[in-house]
Jmol script that loads the backbone (N, CA, C; Angstrom):
load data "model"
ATOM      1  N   UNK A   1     -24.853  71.859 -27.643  1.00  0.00           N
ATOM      2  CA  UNK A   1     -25.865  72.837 -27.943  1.00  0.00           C
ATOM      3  C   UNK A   1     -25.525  74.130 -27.216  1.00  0.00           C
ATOM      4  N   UNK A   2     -25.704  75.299 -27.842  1.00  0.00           N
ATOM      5  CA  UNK A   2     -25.170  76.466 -27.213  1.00  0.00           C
ATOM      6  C   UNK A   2     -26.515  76.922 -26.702  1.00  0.00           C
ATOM      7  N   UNK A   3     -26.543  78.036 -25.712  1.00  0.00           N
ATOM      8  CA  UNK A   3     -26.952  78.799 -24.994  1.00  0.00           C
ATOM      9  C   UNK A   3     -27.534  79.920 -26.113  1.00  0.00           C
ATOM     10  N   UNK A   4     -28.864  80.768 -25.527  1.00  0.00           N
ATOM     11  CA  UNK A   4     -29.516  81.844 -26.563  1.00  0.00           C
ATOM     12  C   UNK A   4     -28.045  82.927 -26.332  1.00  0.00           C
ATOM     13  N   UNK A   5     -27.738  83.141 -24.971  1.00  0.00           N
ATOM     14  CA  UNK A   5     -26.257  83.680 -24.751  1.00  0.00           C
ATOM     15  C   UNK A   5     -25.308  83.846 -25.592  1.00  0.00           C
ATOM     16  N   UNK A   6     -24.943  82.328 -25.437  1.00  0.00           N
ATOM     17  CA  UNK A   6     -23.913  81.689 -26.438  1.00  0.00           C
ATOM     18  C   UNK A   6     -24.030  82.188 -28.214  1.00  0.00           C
ATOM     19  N   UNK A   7     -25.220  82.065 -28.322  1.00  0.00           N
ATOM     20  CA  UNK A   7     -25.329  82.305 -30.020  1.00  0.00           C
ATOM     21  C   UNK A   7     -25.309  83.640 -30.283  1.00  0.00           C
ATOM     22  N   UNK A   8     -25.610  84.382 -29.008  1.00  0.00           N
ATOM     23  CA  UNK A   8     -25.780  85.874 -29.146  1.00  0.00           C
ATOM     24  C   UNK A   8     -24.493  86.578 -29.428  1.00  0.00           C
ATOM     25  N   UNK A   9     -23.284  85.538 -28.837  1.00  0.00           N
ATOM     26  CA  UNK A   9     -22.401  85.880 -28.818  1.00  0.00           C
ATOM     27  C   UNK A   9     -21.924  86.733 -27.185  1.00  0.00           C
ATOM     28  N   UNK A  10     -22.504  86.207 -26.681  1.00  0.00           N
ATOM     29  CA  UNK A  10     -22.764  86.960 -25.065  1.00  0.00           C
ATOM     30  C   UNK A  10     -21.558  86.182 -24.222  1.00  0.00           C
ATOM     31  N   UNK A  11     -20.765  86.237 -23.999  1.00  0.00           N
ATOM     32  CA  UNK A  11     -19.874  85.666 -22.767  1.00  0.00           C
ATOM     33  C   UNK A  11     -20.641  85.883 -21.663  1.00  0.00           C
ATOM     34  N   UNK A  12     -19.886  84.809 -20.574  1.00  0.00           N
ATOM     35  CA  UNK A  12     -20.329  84.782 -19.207  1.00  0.00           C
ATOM     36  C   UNK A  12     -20.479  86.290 -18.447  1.00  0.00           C
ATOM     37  N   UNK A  13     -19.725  87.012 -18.516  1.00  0.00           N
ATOM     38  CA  UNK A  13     -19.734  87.903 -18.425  1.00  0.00           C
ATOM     39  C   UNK A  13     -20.186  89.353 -18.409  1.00  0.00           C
ATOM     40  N   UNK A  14     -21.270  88.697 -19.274  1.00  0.00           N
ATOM     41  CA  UNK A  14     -22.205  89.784 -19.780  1.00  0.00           C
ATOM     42  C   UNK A  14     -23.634  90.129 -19.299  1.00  0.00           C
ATOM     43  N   UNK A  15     -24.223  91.071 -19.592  1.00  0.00           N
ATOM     44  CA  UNK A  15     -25.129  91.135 -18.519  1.00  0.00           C
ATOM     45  C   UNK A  15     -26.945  90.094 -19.183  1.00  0.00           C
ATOM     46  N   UNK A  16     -27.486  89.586 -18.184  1.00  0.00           N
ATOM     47  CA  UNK A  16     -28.045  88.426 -18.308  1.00  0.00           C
ATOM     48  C   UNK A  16     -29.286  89.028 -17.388  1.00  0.00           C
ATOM     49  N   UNK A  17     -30.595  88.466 -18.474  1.00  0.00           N
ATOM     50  CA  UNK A  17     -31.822  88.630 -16.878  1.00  0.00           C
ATOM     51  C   UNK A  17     -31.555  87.907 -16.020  1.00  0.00           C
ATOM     52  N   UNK A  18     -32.384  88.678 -14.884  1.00  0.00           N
ATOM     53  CA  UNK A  18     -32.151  88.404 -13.717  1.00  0.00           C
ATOM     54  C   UNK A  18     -32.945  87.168 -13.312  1.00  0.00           C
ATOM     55  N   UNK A  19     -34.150  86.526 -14.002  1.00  0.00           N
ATOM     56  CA  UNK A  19     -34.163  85.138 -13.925  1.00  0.00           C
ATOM     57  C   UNK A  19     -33.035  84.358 -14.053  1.00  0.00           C
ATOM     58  N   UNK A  20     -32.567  84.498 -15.059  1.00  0.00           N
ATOM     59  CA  UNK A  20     -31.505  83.923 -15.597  1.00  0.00           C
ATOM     60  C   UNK A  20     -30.396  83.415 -14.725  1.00  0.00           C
ATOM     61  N   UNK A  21     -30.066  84.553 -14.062  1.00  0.00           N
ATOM     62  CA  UNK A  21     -29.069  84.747 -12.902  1.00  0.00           C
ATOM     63  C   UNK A  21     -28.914  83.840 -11.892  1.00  0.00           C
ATOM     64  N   UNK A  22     -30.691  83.996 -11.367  1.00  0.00           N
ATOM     65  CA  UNK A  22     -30.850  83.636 -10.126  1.00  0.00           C
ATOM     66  C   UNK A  22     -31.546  81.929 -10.333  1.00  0.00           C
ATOM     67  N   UNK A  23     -31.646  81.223 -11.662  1.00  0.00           N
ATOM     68  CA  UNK A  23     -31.616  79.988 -12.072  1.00  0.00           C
ATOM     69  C   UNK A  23     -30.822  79.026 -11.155  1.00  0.00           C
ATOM     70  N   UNK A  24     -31.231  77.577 -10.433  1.00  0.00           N
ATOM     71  CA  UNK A  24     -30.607  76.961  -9.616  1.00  0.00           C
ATOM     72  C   UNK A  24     -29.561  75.951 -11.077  1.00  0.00           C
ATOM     73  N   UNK A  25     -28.389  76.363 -10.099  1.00  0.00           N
ATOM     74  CA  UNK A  25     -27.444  75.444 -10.754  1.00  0.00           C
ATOM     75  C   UNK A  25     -27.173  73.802 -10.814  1.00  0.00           C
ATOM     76  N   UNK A  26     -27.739  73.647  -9.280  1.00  0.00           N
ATOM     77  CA  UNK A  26     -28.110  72.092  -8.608  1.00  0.00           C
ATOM     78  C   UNK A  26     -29.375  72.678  -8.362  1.00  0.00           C
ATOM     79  N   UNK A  27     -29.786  70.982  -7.911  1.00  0.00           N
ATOM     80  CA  UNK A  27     -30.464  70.556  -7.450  1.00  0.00           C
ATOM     81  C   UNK A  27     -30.709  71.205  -5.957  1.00  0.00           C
ATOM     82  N   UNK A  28     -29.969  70.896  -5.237  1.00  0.00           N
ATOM     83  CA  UNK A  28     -29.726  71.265  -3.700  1.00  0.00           C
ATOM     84  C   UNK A  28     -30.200  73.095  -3.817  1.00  0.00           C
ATOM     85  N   UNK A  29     -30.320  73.993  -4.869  1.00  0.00           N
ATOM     86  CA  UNK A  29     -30.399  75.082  -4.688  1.00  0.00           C
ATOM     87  C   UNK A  29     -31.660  75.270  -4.823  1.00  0.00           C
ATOM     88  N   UNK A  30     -32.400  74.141  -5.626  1.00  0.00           N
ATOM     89  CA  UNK A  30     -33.904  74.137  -6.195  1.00  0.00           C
ATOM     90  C   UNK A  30     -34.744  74.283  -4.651  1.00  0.00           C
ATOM     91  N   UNK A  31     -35.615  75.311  -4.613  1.00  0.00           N
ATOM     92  CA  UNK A  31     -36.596  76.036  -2.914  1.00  0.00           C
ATOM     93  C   UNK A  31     -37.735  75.297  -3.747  1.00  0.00           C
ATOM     94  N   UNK A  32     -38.095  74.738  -2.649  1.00  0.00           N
ATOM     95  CA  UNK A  32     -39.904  74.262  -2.554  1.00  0.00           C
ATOM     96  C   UNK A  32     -40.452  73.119  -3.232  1.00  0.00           C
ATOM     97  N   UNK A  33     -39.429  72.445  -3.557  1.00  0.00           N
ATOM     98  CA  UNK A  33     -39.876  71.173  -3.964  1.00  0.00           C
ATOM     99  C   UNK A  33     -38.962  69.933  -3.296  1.00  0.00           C
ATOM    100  N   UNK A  34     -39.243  70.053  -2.003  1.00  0.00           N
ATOM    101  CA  UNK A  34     -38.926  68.628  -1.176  1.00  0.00           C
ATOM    102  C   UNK A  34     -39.540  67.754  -1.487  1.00  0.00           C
ATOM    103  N   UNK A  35     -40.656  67.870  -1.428  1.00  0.00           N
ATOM    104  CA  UNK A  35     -41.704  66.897  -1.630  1.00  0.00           C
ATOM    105  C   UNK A  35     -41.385  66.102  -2.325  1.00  0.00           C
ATOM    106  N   UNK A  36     -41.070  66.415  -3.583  1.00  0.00           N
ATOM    107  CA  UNK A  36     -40.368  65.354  -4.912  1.00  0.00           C
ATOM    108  C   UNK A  36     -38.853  65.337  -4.957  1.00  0.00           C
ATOM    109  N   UNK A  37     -37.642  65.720  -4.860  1.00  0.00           N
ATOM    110  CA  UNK A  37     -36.099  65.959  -4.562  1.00  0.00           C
ATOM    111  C   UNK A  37     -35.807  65.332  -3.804  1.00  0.00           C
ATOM    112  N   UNK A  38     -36.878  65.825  -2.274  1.00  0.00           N
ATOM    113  CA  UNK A  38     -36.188  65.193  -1.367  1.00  0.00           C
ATOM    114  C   UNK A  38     -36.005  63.797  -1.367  1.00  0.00           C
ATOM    115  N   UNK A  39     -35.027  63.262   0.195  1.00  0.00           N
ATOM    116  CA  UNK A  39     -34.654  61.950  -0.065  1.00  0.00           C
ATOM    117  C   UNK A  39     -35.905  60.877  -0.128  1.00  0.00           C
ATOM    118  N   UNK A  40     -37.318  61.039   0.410  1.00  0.00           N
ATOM    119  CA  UNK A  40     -38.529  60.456   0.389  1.00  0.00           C
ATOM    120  C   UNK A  40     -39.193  60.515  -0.842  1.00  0.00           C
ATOM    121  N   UNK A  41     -38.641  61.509  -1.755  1.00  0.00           N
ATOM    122  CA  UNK A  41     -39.655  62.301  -2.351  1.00  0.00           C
ATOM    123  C   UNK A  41     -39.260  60.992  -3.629  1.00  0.00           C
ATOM    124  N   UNK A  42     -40.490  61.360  -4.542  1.00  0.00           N
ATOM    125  CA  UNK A  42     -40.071  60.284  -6.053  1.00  0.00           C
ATOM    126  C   UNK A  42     -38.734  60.566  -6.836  1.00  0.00           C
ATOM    127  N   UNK A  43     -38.665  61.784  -6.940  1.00  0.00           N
ATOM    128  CA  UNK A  43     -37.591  62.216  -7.580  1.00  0.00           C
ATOM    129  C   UNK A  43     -35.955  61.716  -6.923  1.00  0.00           C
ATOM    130  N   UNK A  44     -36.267  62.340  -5.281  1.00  0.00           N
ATOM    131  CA  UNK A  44     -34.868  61.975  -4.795  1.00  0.00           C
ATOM    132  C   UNK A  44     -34.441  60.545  -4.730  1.00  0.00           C
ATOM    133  N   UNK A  45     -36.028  59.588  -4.805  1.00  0.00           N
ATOM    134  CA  UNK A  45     -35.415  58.166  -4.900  1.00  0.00           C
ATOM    135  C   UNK A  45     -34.964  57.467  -6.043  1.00  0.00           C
ATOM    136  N   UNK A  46     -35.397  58.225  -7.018  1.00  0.00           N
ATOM    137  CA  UNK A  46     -34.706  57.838  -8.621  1.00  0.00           C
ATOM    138  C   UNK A  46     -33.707  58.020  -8.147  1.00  0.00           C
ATOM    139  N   UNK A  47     -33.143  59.539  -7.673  1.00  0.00           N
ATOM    140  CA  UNK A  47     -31.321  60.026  -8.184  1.00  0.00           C
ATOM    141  C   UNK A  47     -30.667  58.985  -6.836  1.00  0.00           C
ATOM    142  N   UNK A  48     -31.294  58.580  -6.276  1.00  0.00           N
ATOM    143  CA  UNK A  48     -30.452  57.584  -5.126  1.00  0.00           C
ATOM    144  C   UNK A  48     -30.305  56.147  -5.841  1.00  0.00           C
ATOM    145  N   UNK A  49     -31.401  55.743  -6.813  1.00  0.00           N
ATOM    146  CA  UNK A  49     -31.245  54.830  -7.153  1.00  0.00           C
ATOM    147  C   UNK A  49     -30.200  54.751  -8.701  1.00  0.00           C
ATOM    148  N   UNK A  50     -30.183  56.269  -9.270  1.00  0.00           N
ATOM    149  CA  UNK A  50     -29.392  56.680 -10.364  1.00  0.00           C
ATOM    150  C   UNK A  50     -29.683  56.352 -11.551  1.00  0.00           C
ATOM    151  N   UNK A  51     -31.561  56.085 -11.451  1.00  0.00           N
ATOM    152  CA  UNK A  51     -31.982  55.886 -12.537  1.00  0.00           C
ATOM    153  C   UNK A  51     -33.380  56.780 -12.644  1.00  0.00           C
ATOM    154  N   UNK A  52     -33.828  57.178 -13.514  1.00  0.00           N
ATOM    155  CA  UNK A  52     -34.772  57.808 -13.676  1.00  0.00           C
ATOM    156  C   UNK A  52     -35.949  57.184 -14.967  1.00  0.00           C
ATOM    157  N   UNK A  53     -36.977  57.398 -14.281  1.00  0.00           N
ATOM    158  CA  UNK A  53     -38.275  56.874 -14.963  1.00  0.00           C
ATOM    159  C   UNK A  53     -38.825  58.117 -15.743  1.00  0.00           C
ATOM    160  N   UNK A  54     -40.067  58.098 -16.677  1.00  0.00           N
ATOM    161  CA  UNK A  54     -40.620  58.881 -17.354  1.00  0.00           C
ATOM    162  C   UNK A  54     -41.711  59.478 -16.378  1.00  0.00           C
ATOM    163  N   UNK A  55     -41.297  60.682 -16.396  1.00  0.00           N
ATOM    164  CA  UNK A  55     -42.293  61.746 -15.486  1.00  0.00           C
ATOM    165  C   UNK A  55     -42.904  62.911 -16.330  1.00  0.00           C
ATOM    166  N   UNK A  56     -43.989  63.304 -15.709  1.00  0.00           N
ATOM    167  CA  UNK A  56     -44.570  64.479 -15.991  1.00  0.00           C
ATOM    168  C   UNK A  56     -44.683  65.996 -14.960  1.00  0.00           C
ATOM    169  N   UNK A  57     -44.185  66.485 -15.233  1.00  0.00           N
ATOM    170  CA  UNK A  57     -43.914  67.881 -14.427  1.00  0.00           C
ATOM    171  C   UNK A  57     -45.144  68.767 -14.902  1.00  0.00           C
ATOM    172  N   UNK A  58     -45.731  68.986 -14.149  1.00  0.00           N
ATOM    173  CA  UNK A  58     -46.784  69.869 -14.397  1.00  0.00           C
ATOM    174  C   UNK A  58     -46.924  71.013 -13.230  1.00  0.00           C
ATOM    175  N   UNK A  59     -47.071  72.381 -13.842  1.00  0.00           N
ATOM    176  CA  UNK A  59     -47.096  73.389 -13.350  1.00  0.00           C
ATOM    177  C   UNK A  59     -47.237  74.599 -14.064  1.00  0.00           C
ATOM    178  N   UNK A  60     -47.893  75.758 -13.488  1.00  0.00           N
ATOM    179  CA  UNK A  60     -47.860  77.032 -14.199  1.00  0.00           C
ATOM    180  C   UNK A  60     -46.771  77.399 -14.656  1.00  0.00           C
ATOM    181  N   UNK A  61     -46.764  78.015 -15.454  1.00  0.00           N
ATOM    182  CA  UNK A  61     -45.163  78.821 -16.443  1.00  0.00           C
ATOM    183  C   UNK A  61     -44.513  79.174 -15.121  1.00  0.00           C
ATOM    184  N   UNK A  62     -43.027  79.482 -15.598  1.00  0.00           N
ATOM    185  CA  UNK A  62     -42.166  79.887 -14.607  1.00  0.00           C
ATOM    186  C   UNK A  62     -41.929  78.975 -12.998  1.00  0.00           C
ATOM    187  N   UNK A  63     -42.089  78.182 -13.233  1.00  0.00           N
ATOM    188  CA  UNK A  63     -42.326  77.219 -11.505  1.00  0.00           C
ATOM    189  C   UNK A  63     -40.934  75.963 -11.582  1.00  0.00           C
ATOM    190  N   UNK A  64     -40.366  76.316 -13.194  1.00  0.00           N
ATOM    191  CA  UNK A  64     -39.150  75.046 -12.376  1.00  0.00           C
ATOM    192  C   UNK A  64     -39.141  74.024 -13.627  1.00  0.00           C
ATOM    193  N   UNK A  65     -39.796  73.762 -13.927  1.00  0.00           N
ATOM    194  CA  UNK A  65     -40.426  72.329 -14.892  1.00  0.00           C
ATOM    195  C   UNK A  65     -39.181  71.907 -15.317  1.00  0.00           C
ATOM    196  N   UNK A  66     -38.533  72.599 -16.439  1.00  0.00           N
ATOM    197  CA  UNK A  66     -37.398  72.770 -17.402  1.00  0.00           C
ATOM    198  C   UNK A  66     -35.889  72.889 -17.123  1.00  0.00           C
ATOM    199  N   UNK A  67     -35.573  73.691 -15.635  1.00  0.00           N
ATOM    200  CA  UNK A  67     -34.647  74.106 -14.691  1.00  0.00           C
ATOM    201  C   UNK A  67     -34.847  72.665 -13.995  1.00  0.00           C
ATOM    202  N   UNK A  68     -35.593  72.341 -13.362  1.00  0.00           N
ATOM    203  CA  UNK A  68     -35.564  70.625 -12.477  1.00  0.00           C
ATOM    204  C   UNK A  68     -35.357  69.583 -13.105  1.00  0.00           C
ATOM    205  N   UNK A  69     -35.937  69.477 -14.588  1.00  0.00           N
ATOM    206  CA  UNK A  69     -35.544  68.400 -15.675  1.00  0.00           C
ATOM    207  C   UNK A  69     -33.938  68.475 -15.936  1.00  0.00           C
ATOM    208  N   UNK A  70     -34.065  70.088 -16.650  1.00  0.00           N
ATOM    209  CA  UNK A  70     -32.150  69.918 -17.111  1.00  0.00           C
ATOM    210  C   UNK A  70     -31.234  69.776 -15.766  1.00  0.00           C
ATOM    211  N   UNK A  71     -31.473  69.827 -14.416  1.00  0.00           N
ATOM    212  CA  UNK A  71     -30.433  69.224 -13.397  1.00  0.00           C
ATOM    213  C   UNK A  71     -30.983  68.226 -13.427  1.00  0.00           C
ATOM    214  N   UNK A  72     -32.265  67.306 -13.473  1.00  0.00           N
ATOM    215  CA  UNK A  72     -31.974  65.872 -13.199  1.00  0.00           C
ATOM    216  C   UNK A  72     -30.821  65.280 -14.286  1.00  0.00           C
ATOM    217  N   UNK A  73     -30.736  65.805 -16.075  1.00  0.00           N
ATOM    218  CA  UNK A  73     -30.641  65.311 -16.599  1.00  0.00           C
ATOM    219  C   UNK A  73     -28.820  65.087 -16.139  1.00  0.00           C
ATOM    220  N   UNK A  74     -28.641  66.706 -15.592  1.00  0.00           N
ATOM    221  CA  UNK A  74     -27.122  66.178 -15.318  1.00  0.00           C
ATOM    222  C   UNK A  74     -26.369  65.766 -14.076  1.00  0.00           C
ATOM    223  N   UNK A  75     -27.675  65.449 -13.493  1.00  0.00           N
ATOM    224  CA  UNK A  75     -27.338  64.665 -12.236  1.00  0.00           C
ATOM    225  C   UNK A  75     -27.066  62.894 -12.462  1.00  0.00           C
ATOM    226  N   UNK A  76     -27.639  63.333 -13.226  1.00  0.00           N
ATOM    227  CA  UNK A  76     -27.707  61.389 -13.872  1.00  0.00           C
ATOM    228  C   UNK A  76     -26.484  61.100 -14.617  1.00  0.00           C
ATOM    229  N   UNK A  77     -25.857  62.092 -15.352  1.00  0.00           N
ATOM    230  CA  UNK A  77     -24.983  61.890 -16.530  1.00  0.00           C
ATOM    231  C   UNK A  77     -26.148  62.081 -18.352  1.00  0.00           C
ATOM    232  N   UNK A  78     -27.101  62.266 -18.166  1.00  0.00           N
ATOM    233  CA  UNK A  78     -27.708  61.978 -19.048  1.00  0.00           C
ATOM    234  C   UNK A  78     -27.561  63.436 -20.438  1.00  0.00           C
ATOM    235  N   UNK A  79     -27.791  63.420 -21.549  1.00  0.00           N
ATOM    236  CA  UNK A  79     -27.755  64.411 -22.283  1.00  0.00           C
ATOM    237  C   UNK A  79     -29.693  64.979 -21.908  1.00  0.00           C
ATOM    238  N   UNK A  80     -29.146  66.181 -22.341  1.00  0.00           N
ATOM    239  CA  UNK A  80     -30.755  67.104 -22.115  1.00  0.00           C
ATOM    240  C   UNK A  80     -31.018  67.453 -23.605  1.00  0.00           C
ATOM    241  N   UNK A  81     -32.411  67.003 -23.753  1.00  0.00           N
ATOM    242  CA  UNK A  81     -32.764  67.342 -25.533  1.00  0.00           C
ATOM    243  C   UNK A  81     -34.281  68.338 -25.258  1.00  0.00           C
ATOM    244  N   UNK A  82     -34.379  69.370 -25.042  1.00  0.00           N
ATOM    245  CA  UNK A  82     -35.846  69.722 -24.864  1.00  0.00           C
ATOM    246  C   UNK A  82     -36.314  69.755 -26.254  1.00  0.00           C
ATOM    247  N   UNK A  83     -37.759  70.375 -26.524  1.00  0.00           N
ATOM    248  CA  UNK A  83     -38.683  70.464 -27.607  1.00  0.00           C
ATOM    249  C   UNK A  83     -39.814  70.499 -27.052  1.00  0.00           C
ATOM    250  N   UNK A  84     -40.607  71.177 -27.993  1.00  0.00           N
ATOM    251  CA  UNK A  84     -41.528  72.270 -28.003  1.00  0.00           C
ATOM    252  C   UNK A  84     -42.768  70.623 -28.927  1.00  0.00           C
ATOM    253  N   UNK A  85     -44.048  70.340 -27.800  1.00  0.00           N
ATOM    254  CA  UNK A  85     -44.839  69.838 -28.218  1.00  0.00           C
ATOM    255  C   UNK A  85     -45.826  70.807 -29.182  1.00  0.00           C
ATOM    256  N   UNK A  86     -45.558  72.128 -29.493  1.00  0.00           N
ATOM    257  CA  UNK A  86     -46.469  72.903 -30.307  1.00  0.00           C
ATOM    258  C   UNK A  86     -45.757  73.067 -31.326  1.00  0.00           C
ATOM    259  N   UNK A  87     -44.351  73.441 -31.554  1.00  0.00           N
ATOM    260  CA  UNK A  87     -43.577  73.792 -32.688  1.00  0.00           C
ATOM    261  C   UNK A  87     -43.000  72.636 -33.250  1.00  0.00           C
ATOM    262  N   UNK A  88     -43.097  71.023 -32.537  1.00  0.00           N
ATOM    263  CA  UNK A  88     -42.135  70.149 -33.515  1.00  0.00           C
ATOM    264  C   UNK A  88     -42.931  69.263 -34.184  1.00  0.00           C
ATOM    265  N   UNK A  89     -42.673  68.871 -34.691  1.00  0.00           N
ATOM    266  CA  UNK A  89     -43.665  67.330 -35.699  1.00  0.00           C
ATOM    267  C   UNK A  89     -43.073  66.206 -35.525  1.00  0.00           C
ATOM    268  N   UNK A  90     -43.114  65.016 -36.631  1.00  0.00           N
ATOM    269  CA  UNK A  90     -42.726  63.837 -36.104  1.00  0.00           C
ATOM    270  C   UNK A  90     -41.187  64.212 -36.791  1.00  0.00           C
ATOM    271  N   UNK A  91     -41.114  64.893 -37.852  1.00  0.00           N
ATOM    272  CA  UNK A  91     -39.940  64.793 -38.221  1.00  0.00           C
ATOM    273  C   UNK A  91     -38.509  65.208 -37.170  1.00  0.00           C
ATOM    274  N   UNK A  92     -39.095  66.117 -36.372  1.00  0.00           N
ATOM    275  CA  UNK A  92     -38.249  66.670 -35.778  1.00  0.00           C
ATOM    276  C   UNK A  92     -38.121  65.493 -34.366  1.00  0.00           C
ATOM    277  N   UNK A  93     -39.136  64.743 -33.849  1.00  0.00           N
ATOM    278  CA  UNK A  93     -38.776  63.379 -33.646  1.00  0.00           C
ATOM    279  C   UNK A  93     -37.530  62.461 -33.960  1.00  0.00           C
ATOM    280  N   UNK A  94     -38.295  62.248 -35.017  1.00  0.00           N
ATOM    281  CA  UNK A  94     -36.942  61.412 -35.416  1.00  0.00           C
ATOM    282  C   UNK A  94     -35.771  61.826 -35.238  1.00  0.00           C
ATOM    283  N   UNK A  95     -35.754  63.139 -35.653  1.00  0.00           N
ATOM    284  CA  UNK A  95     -34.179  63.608 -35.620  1.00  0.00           C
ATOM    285  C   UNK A  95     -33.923  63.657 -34.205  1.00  0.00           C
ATOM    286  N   UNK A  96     -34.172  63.724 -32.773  1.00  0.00           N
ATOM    287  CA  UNK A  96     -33.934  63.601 -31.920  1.00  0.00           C
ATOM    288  C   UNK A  96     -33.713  62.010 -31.710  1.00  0.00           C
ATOM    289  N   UNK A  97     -34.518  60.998 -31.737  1.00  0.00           N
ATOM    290  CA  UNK A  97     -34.726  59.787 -31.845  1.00  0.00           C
ATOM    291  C   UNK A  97     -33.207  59.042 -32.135  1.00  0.00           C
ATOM    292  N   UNK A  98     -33.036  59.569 -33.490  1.00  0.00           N
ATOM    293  CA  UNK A  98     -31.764  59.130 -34.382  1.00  0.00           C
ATOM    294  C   UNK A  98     -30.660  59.879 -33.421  1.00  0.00           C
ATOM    295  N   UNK A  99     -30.335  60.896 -32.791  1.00  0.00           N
ATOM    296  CA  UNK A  99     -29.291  61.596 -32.149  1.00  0.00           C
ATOM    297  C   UNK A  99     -29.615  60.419 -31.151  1.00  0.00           C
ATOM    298  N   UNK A 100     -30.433  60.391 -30.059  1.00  0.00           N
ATOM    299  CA  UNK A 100     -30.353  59.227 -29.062  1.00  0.00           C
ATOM    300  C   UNK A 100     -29.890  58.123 -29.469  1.00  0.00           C
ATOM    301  N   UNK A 101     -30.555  57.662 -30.098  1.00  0.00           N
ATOM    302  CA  UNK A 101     -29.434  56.068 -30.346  1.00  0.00           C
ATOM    303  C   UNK A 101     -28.033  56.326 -30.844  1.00  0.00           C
ATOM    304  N   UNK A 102     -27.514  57.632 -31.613  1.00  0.00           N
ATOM    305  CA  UNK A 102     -26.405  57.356 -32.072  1.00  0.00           C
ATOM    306  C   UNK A 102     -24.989  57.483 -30.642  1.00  0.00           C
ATOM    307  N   UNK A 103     -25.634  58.387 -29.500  1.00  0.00           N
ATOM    308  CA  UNK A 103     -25.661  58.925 -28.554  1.00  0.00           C
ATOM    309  C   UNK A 103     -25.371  57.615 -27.400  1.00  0.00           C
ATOM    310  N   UNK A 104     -26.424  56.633 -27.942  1.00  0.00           N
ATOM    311  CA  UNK A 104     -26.621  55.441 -27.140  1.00  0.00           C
ATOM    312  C   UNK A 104     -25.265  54.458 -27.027  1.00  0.00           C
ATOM    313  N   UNK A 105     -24.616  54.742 -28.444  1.00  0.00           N
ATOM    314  CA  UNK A 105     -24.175  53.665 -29.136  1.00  0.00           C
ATOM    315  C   UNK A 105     -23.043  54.080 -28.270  1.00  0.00           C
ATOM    316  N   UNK A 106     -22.478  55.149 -28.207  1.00  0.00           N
ATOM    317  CA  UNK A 106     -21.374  55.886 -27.638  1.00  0.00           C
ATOM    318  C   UNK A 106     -21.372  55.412 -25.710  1.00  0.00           C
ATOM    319  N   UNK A 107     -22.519  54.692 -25.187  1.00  0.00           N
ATOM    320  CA  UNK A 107     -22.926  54.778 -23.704  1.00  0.00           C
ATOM    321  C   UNK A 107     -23.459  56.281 -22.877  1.00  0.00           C
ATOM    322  N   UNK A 108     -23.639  57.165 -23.585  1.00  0.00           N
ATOM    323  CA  UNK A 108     -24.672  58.425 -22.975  1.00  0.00           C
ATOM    324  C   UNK A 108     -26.132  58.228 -23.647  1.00  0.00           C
ATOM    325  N   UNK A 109     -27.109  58.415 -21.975  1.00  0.00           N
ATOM    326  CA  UNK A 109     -28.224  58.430 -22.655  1.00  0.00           C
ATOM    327  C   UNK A 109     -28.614  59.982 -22.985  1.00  0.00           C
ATOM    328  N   UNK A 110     -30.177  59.949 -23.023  1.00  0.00           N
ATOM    329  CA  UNK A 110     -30.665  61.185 -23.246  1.00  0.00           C
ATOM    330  C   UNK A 110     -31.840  61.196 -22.212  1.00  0.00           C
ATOM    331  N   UNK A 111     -32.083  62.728 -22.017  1.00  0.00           N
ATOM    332  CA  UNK A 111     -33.127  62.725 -21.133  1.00  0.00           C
ATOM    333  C   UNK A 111     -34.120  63.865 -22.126  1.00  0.00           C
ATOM    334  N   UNK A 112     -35.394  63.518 -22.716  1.00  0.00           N
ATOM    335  CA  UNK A 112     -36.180  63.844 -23.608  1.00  0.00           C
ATOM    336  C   UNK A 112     -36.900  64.504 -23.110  1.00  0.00           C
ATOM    337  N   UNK A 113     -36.861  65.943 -22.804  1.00  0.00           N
ATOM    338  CA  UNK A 113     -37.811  66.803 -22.355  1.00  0.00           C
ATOM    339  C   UNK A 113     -38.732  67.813 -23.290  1.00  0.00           C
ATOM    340  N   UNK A 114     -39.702  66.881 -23.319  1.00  0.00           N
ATOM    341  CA  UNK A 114     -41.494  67.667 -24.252  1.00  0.00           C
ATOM    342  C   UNK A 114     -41.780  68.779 -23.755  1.00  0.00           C
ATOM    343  N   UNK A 115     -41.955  70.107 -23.687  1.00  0.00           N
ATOM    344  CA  UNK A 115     -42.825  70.983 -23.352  1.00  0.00           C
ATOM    345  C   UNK A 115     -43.926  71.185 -23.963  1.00  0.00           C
ATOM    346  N   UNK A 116     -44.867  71.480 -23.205  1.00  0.00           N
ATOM    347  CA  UNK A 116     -46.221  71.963 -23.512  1.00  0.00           C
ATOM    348  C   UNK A 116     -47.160  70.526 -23.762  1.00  0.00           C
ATOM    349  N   UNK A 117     -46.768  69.409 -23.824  1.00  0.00           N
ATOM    350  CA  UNK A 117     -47.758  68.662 -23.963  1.00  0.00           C
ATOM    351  C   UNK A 117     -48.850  68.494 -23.929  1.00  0.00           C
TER     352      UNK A 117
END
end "model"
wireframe off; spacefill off
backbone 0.3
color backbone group
């Protein structure tokens, strides 16, 4: 899956908001959420255990939600599928659904991230 970047036709190179920029690449860069990352925390004991359960991230816009999901997903090895709980239906379900198992079949999972629920 490409990048809004990517489709724009934007190389790395190019100039990018400054959210954008300053986006944590790891985990380890992610500020203010020990609580859950850290090694006590729920989160850090999934990635110690290298498995991850179904969570809910809840927070005001802009706080991480989406940025903390897509590094768990590739902390795990897992593929990242987001979607929009306002813009998709069941059809667009399935079609994610059907990519996971075919995905499965290969030994990569997926990590299914809903927004807006």
């Amino acid at each position: 899956m490409s990048t809004l970047f990517e489709a724009a036709g934007m190389d790395e190179g190019a100039p990018r908001p400054l959210a954008d920029r300053l986006r944590p690449k790891a985990l380890q860069e992610v500020v203010g959420q020990d609580h859950l990352l850290g090694p006590k925390g729920p989160l850090g004991r999934m990635l110690a255990a290298g498995h991850l359960s179904s969570i809910i991230l809840w927070g005001p816009p802009g706080t991480g939600k989406t940025t903390i999901a897509r590094l768990l997903a590739d902390r795990v090895g897992l593929h990242f599928e987001p979607m929009s709980a306002i813009f998709s239906g069941v059809a667009d379900l399935k079609k994610v659904f059907e990519a996971a198992r075919a995905r499965r079949q290969t030994g990569k999972g997926t990590l299914l991230f809903v927004d807006e629920i």
